[in-house]
C-alpha positions as CSV (number, residue, x, y, z in Angstrom):
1,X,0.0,0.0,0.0
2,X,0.9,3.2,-0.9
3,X,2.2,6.1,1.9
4,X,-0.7,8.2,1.9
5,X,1.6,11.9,2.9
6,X,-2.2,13.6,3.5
7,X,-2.8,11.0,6.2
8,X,-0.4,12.6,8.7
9,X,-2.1,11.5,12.2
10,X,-1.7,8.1,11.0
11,X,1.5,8.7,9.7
12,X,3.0,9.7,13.8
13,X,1.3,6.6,14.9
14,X,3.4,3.8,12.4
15,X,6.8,3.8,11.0
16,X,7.7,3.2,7.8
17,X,11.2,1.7,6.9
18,X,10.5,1.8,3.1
19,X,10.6,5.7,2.5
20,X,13.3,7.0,3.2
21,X,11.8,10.4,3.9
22,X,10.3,8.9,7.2
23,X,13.8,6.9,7.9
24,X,15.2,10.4,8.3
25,X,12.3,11.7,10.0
26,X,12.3,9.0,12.8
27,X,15.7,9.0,12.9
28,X,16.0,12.8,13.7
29,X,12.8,12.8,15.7
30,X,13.8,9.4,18.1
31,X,18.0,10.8,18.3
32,X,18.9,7.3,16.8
33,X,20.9,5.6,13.7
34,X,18.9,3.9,11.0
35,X,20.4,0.6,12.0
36,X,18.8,1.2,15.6
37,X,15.3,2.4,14.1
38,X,15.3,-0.9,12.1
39,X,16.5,-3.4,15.3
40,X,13.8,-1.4,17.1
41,X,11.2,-1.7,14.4
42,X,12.1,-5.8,14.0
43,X,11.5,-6.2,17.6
44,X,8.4,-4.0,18.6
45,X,7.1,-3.6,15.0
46,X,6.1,-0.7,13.5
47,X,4.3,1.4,16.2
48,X,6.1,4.8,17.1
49,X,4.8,4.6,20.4
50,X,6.3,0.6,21.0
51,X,9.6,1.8,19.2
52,X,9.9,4.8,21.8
53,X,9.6,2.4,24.5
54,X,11.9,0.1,23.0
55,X,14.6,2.6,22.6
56,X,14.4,3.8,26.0
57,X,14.9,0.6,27.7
């Protein structure tokens, strides 16, 4: 499915390791490499608020 960029609630909620406009986003946002957003993605999945709580652990 296509990244709907008008859908920007939904957008904050998930995290998306195939655009890399969102890898940089998260990145910046979370203070993390990409290699950390995708460990933290493969082990929580894609919810932002799962991958916050993963990083801070």
């Amino acid at each position: 499915m296509a990244d709907d960029t008008s859908k920007t609630a939904l957008d904050r909620k998930l995290i998306s390791l195939n655009e890399d406009y969102e890898v940089q986003y998260w990145t910046q946002a979370l203070g993390v490499t990409t290699e950390q957003l995708q460990e933290a993605v493969g082990a929580v999945g894609h919810s932002a608020e799962k991958v916050r709580e993963y990083l801070k652990k």
